[in-house]
C-alpha positions as CSV (number, residue, x, y, z in Angstrom):
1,X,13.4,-36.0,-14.6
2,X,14.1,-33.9,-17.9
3,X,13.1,-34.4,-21.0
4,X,14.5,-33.7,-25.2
5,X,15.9,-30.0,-25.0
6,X,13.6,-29.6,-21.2
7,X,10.2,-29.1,-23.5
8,X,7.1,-30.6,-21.6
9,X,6.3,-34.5,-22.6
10,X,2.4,-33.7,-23.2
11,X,1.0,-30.4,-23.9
12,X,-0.6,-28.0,-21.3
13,X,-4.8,-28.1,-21.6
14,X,-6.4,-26.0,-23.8
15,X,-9.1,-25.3,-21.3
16,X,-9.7,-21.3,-20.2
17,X,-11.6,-20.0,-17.4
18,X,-14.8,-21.0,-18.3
19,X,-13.9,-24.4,-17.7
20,X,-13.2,-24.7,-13.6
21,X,-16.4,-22.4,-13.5
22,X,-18.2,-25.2,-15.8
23,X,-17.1,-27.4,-12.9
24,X,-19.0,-25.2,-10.6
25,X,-22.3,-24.1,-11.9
26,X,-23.1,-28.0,-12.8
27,X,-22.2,-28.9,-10.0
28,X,-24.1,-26.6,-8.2
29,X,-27.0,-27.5,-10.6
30,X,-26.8,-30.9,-10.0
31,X,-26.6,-30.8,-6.2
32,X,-29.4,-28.3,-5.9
33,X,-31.8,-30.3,-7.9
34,X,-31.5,-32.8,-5.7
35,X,-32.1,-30.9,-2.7
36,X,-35.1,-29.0,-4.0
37,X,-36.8,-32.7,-4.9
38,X,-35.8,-33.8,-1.0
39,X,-37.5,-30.3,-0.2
40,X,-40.3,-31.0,-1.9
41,X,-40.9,-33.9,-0.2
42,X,-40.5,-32.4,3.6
43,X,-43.4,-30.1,2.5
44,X,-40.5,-27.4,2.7
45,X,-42.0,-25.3,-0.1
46,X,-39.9,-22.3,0.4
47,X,-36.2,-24.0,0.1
48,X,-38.1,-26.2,-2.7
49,X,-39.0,-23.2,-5.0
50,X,-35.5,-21.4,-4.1
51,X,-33.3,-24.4,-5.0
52,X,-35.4,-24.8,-8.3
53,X,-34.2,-21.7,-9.4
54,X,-30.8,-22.2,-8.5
55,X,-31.0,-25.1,-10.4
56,X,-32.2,-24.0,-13.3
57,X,-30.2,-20.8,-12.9
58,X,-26.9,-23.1,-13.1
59,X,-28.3,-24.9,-15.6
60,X,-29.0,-22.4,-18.1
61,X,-25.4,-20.4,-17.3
62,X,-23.5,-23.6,-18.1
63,X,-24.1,-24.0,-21.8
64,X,-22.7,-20.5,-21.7
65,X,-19.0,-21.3,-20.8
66,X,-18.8,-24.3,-22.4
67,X,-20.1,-22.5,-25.6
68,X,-17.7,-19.2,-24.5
69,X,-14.5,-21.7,-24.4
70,X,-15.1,-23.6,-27.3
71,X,-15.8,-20.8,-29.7
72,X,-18.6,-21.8,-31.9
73,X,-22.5,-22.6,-30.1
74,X,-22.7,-24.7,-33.0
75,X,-19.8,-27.4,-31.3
76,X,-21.8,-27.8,-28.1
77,X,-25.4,-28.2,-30.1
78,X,-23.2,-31.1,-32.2
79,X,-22.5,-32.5,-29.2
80,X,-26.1,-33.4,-28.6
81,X,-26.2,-35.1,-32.3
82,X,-25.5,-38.5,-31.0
83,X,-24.7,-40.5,-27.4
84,X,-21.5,-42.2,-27.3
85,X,-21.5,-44.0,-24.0
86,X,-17.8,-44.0,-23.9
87,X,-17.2,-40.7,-23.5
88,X,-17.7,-38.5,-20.6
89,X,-18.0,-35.4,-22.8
90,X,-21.0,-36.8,-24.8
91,X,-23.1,-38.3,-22.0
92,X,-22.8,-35.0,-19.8
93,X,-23.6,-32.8,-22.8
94,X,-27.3,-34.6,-22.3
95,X,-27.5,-34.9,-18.7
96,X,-26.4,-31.2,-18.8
97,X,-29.4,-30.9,-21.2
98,X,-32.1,-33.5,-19.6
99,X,-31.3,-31.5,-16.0
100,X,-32.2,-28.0,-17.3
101,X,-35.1,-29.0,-19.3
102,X,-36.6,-31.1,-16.2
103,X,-36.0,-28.2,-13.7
104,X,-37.2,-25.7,-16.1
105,X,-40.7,-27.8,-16.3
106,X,-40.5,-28.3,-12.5
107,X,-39.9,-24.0,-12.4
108,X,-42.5,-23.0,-15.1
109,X,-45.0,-25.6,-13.0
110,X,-44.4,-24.0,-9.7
111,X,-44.7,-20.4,-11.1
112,X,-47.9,-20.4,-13.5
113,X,-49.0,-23.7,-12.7
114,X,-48.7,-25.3,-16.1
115,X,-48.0,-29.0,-16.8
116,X,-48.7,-30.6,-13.1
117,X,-48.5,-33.7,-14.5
118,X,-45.3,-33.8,-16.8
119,X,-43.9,-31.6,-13.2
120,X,-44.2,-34.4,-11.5
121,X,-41.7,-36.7,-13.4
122,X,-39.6,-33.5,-14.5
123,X,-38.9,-33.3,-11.1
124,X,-37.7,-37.1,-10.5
125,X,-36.0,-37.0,-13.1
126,X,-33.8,-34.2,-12.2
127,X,-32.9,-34.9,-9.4
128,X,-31.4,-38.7,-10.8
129,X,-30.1,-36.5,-13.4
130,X,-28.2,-34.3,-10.6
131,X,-25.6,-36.8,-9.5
132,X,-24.1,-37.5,-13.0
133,X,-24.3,-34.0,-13.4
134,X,-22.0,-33.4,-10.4
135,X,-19.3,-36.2,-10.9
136,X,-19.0,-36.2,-14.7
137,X,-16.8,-33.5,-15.5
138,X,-14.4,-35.9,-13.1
139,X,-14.8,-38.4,-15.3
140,X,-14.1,-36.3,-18.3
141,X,-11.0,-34.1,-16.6
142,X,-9.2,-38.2,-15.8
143,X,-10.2,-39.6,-18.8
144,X,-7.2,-37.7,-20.3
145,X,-3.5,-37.8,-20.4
146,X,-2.5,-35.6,-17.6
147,X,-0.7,-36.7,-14.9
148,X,-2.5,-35.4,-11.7
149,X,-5.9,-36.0,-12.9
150,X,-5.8,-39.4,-14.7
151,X,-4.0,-40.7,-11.6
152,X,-6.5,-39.4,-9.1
153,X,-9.6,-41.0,-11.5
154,X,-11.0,-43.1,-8.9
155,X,-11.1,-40.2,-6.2
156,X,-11.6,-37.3,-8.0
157,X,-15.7,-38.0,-8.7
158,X,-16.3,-38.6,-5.0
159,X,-14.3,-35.2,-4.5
160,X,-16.4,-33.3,-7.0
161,X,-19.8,-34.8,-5.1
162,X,-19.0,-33.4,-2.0
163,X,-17.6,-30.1,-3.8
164,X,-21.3,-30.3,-5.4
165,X,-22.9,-30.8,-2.2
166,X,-21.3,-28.2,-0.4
167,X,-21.9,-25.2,-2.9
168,X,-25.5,-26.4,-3.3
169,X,-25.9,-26.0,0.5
170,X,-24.1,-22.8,1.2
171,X,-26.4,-21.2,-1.8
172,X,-29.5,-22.7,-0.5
173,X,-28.5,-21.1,2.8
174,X,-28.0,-17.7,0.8
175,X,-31.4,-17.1,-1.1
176,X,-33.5,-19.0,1.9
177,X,-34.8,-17.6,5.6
178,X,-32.9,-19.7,8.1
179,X,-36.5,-20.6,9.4
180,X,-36.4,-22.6,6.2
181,X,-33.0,-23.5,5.5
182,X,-32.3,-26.0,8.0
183,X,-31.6,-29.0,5.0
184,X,-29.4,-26.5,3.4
185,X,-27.2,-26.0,6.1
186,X,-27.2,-29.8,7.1
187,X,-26.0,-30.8,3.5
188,X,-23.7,-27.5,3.4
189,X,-22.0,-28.8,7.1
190,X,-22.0,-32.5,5.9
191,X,-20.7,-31.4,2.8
192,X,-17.2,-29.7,3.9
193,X,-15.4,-32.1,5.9
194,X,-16.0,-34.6,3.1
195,X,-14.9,-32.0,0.9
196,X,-11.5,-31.4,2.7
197,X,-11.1,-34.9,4.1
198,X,-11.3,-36.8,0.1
199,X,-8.6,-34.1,-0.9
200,X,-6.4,-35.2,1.3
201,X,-7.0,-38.6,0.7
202,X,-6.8,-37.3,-3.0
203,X,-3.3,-36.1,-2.4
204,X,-2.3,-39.5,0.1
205,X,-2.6,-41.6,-2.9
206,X,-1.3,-39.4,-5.6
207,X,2.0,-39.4,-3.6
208,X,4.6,-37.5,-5.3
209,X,1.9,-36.7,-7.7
210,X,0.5,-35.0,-5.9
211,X,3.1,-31.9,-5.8
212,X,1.6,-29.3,-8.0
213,X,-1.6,-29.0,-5.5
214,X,1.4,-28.0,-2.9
215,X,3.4,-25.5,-5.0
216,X,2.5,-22.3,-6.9
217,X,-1.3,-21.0,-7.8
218,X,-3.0,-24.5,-7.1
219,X,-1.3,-24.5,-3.7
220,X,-2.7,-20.6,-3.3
221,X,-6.3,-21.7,-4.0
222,X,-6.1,-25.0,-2.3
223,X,-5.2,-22.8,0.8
224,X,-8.0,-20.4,0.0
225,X,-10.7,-23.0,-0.2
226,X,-9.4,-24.7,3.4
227,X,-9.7,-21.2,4.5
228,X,-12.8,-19.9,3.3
229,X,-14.5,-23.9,4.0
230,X,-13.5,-23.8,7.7
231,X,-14.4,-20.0,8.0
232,X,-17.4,-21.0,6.7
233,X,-18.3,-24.1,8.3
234,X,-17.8,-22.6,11.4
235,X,-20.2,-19.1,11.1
236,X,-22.7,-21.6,9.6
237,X,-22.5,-23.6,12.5
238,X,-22.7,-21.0,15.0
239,X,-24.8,-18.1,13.3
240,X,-26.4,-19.8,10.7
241,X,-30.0,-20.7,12.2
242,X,-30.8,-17.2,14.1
243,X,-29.3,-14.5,11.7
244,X,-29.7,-13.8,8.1
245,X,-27.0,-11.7,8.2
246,X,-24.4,-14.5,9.3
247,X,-26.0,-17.2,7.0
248,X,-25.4,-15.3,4.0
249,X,-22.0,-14.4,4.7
250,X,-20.9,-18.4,6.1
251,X,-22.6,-20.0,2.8
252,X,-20.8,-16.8,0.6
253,X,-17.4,-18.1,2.4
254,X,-18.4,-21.8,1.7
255,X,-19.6,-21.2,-2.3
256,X,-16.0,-19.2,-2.4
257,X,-14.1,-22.4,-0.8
258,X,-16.0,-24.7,-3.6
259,X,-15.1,-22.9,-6.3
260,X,-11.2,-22.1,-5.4
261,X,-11.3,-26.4,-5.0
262,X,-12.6,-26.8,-8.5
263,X,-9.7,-24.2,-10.0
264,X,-6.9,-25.8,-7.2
265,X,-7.8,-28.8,-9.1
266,X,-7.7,-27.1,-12.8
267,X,-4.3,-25.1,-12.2
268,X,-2.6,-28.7,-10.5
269,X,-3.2,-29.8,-14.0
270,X,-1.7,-27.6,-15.7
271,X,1.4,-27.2,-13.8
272,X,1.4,-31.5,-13.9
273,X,1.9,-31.6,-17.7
274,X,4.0,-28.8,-17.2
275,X,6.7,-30.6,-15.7
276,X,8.2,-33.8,-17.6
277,X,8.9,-36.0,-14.3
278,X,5.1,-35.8,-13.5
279,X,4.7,-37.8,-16.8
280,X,8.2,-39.4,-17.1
281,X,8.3,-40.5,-13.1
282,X,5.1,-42.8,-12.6
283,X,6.1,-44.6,-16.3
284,X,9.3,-45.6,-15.5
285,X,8.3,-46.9,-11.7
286,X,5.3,-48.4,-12.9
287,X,7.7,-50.4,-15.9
288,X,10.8,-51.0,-13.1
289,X,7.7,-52.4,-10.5
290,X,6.4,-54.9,-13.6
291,X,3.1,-53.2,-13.8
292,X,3.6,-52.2,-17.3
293,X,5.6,-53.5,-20.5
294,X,8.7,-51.1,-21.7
295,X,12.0,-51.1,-22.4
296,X,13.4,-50.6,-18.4
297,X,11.6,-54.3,-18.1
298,X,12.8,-55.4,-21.2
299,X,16.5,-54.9,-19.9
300,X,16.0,-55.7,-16.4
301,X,15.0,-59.3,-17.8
302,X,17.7,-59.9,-19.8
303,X,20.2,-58.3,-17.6
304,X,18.2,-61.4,-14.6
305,X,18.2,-64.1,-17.2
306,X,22.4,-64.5,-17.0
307,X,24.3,-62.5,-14.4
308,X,27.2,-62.7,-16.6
309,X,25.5,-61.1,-19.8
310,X,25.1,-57.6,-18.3
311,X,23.5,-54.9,-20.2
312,X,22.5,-55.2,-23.6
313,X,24.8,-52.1,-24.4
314,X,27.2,-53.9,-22.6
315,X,26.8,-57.0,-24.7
316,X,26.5,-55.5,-27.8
C-alpha cells in the first residue's frame, strides 16, 4: 500500500516521552491504591502504609508529565473545568485528581493522625478510583485515529490492568520486608503471565496489524519487557520471600518489563501511522468484506448487478 507522493495518510502523534511514562506512574498509582486498601484490611499495616505512599507518590508525579508535554499547567487545570463523559481525557483528568486527593487524606491520616473519619472513605474511594485510573489512558490512546491502537480498543484496557497490576506488585515488593510483602509478590506473579499472555492475544487479533510491535524500536522494547518480565518473575519466585536482596532486584526487573510494555505500545503507534498500508489496508478489506460503505463496494455491486456491464470505467 502507498499513498499520494508516499506521505503518511494520518499524522504521527504529537505525544513526547512524558506520555508512555504517564501510562506508567497512573498506572502504578492506580494499582497500588488498591493493594494498600486490600492491605489494610489483612491487618498488613506495613505493605498498607508503603503502598500509600507509592500511591500518592505516582499520583502527585503524574500531573507533572502531563503538564511537562502539554506546555502550559494552565491546560491540564482546564481540563478539570467541566466533565464530559465522552471523553477519556476529561474523565481521567478527575479520577487522576479524585485518586491523589483520597490517598493523600488516607497518607496525611496514617502519618499525624488527622481526619480518621474522612480516612476512612478517602481510602474506599481510592481504591474504586484505582481501576479507572489504570485502564483509561487505554481508552484515551484507541479512542483515536491510529491504526494499531484504535484496532486493539477492546484488548488494550485489559492489557494496561495487568501492566498496572504487575508494576504495583514488583514496587510493593521493592520498598516492603519480604516478611510483609507476600500480597505484593502474589499480585506481581499473577500479574506477568496476564501481562504477556493479553499481548499476544493483543497481537493474534490485530493480525497484520499487528506488525510494528514486531519490527524496529517497539519490537526492541517488546523484547525487553518479555525479558526483564520472565527474569523477573522467575527471581521473584525463587528468591523473593527469604532475601531482600533478590526481592528488590526481581520487582526492579518486573517495574522495568512494565514500563518497556507501555513504550512498546507507544512507539507501535507511531510507526502504525507511519506507514500508509496500516491505515489504507484494514479500509479497503473492511469495504471489499461489506463491513463498511465506500467506493470498492460501490463498484463491486454494480460490476454483480449485470455480468455484462463491467466496471464503471469500463462502461463509461
Amino acid at each position: 500500500m502507498t499513498s499520494y507522493h508516499g506521505q503518511p495518510v494520518i499524522k504521527e502523534p504529537i505525544w513526547t516521552w512524558e506520555i508512555p511514562c504517564y501510562f506508567f506512574t497512573g498506572g502504578l498509582a492506580g494499582a497500588s491504591s488498591a493493594l494498600a486498601h486490600f492491605a489494610e484490611l489483612q491487618d498488613n499495616t506495613e505493605l498498607a502504609r508503603r503502598a500509600w505512599i507509592v500511591a500518592l507518590a505516582s499520583n502527585a508525579t503524574s500531573p507533572v508529565l502531563l503538564t511537562s508535554d502539554l506546555g502550559r499547567p494552565a491546560r491540564f487545570l482546564n481540563m478539570l473545568r467541566m466533565i464530559k463523559v465522552t471523553s477519556p481525557m476529561s474523565l481521567g483528568s478527575w479520577v487522576l485528581a479524585a485518586n491523589g486527593v483520597s490517598a493523600g487524606i488516607r497518607v496525611a491520616n496514617m502519618w499525624a493522625g488527622v481526619l480518621p473519619r474522612t480516612a476512612r472513605v478517602a481510602r474506599t474511594a481510592a481504591a474504586y478510583a484505582g481501576l479507572p485510573l489504570a485502564t483509561y489512558t487505554a481508552a484515551l490512546v484507541s479512542n483515536t485515529a491510529i491504526p494499531v491502537w484504535h484496532a486493539a480498543r477492546r484488548e488494550l484496557p485489559f492489557v494496561f490492568a495487568a501492566g498496572a497490576g504487575l508494576s504495583a506488585g514488583a514496587v510493593g515488593v521493592i520498598v516492603t520486608p519480604p516478611e510483609h510483602a507476600k500480597p505484593a509478590r502474589r499480585l506481581a506473579l499473577a500479574s506477568a503471565p496476564l501481562e504477556l499472555g493479553l499481548m499476544k492475544l493483543m497481537e493474534h487479533r490485530l493480525g497484520e496489524l499487528a506488525e510494528p510491535y514486531k519490527q524496529g524500536t517497539a519490537a526492541s522494547l517488546a523484547r525487553l519487557s518479555r525479558a526483564c518480565i520472565l527474569g523477573g518473575s522467575a527471581l521473584l519466585a525463587r528468591r523473593g520471600g527469604s532475601s531482600r536482596g533478590g526481592a528488590v532486584a526481581a520487582g526492579v526487573l518486573m517495574s522495568a518489563g512494565a514500563l518497556a510494555a507501555r513504550w512498546s505500545v507507544f512507539k507501535a503507534g507511531f510507526q502504525s501511522a507511519a506507514d500508509p498500508k496500516y491505515v489504507v489496508g484494514p479500509q479497503r478489506s473492511a469495504i471489499e468484506q461489506g463491513r463498511r460503505r465506500g467506493g470498492a463496494r460501490r463498484q463491486s455491486r454494480v460490476a454483480g448487478a449485470d455480468p455484462s456491464i463491467g466496471s464503471p470505467a469500463t462502461t463509461v
